[in-house]
C-alpha positions, 0 to 999 in steps of 0.5 A, a space after each residue: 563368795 559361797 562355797 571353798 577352793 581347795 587344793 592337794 598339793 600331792 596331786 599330779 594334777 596341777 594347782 592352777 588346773 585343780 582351781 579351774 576346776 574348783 571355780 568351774 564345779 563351782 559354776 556348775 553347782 551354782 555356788 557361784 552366780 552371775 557377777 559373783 567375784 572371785 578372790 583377788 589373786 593376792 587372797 587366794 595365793 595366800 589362802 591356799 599358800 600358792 604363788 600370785 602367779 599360780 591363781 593367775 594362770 587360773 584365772 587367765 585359763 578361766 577367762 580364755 575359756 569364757 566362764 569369768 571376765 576381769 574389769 579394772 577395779 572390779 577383778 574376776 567375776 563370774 560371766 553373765 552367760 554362764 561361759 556360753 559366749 562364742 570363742 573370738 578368733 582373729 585371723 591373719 592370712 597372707 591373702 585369700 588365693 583360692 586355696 586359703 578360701 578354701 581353708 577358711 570356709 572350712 575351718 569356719 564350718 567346723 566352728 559352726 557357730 561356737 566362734 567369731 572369725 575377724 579376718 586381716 590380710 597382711 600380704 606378706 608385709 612384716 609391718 601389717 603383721 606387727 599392726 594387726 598384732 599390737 592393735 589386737 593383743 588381748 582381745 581374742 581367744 586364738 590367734 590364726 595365722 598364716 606366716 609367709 613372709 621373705 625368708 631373708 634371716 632378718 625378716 625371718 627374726 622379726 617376725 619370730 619376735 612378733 609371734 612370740 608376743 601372743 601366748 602359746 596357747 593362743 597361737 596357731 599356725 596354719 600353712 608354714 610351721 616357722 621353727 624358729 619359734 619354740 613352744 606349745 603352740 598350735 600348727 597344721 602345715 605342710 612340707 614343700 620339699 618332702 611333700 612335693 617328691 611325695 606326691 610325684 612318687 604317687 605317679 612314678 608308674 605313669 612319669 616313667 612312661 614319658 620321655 622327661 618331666 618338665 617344672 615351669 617354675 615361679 622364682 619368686 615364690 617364697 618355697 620354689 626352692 625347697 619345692 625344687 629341691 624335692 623335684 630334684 631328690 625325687 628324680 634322681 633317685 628314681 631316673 627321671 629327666 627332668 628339666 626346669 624353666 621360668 616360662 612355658 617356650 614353643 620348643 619345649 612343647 614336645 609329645 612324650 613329655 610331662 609338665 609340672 606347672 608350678 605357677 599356678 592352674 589358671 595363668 598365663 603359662 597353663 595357656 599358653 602350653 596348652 594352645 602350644 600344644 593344640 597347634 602342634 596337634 597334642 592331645 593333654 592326656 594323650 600326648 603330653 602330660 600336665 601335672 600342676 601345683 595346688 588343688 582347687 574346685 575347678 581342677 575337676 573342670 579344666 581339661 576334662 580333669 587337671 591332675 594337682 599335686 597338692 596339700 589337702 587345705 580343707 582338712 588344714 581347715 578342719 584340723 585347725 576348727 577342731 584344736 579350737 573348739 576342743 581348746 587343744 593345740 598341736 603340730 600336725 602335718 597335712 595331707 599331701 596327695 597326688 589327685 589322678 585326672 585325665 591331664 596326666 
């Protein structure tokens, strides 16, 4: 190999990054070519007195970042391209609803075309995940993934041990933080209790107008309780009426009233309130306010405009597509915003 690594040990700087730098400088200079090797690391631990496990993380930084790559037999050498190959990046969602479409078209356009997006669906079954994981351990620069699984302890064990298999610096959580993992791992997420009383305190002036706030909750989504919970603090520290429900019913269709429908914009309980509402002559807007759970593209749409109390998913999106590229993670909570329309 042309050219010399040197170290100062009395840097702040630390070692692993100072020989980054060296081989990166190196490249840069063309001291060091295409399919030139570099020093074992056993050689170049001793050479500089270092540990192995020092020129390790160097060059496991240099092959995440694409300057080198490492066969069996042959060590580290020096790409073929320069460090110009796209980033790999495999993700694995829950699903692809509405929502998550819109986060990953939006992380996709901030990644333009510097990476390669393979994506897996685990539909929230713990041995998807544990599959998707051992099958493709090593294989890629980051690892995204969207963690909504049963919030029983057990699973929620399981599937810590499971993401505390990919490194830290791989690894970036989108959606829900899981806090029982610990570490310099990337997250962008939202809130559900703290965030859904956000966002109603954003329409406090117009939920005080009317007579009681009603929630058509889902039970069996995974955070109806903390989004409860934050309906709950919310209304009682501010006065509100407020009356929970698994489904729409004829009799709790009344003028004066506001429903905030958890269960989705486009299901069965969206209509069959409103052709409740249009049989008892109630105008959305007018005599009845509608709030519902989520943004998406067709809320512009429905009802002349459906008011939603929703993270901001594209900028989960963007925020995510940026710590890749800029090959920085970090935990960064989303947006959560009221969006006013003619509904309410």
């Amino acid at each position: 190999m042309k050219g010399t690594i040197r170290i100062d040990k009395n840097s702040l700087i630390p070692v692993y990054r100072q020989i980054v730098s060296a081989i990166d400088s190196m490249i840069e200079t063309g001291a060091l070519k295409e399919g030139d090797v570099l020093p074992s690391m056993n050689e170049l631990a001793e050479k500089l007195e270092i540990s192995k496990e020092t020129t390790k993380k160097a060059y496991l930084v240099l092959r995440d970042e694409g300057k080198v790559e490492s066969k069996q037999g042959k060590g580290f050498y020096v790409r073929a391209d320069g460090g110009a190959r796209k980033l790999k990046v495999l993700a694995i969602f829950d699903k692809l609803s509405t929502y998550k479409q819109i986060l990953f078209s939006s992380m996709l356009e901030t990644l333009d075309n510097h990476a390669e997006i393979t994506i897996r669906l685990h539909e929230q079954n713990v041995d998807m995940l544990e599959y998707f994981i051992s099958e493709n351990l090593d294989n890629f620069d980051y690892y995204v993934i969207t963690p909504h699984f049963p919030l029983d302890p057990a699973t929620q064990r399981r599937v810590c041990a499971l993401l505390g298999k990919i490194p830290n610096r791989k690894l970036l959580m989108l959606d829900n933080w899981m806090r029982g993992i610990h570490g310099s791992f990337g997250a962008v997420y939202q809130d559900w209790e703290n965030d859904t009383a956000k966002g109603l305190a954003e329409g406090l002036d117009t939920l005080r107008k009317y007579g009681r706030l009603n929630v058509i909750t889902l039970p069996s989504s995974l955070y109806s309780k903390a989004i409860r919970t934050g309906v709950e603090r919310f209304c009682s520290e501010n006065g509100i009426k407020v009356r929970f429900a698994d489904k729409v019913s004829r009799d709790m269709v009344q003028s004066g009233e506001v429903y905030l429908l958890l269960t989705g914009q486009y299901d069965f309980d969206l209509i069959e309130l409103v052709r409740i509402a249009r049989e008892k002559k109630l105008e959305v807007g007018r005599d009845i306010g509608l709030i519902s759970y989520n943004e998406s593209p067709l809320c512009e749409i429905i009802l002349n405009g459906l008011t939603t109390v929703s993270t901001d998913f594209a900028q989960m999106g963007r925020l995510a597509g940026e710590m890749i590229l800029e090959r920085s993670l970090a935990k960064r909570h989303c947006d959560f915003r009221m969006t006013r329309r003619a509904s309410f």
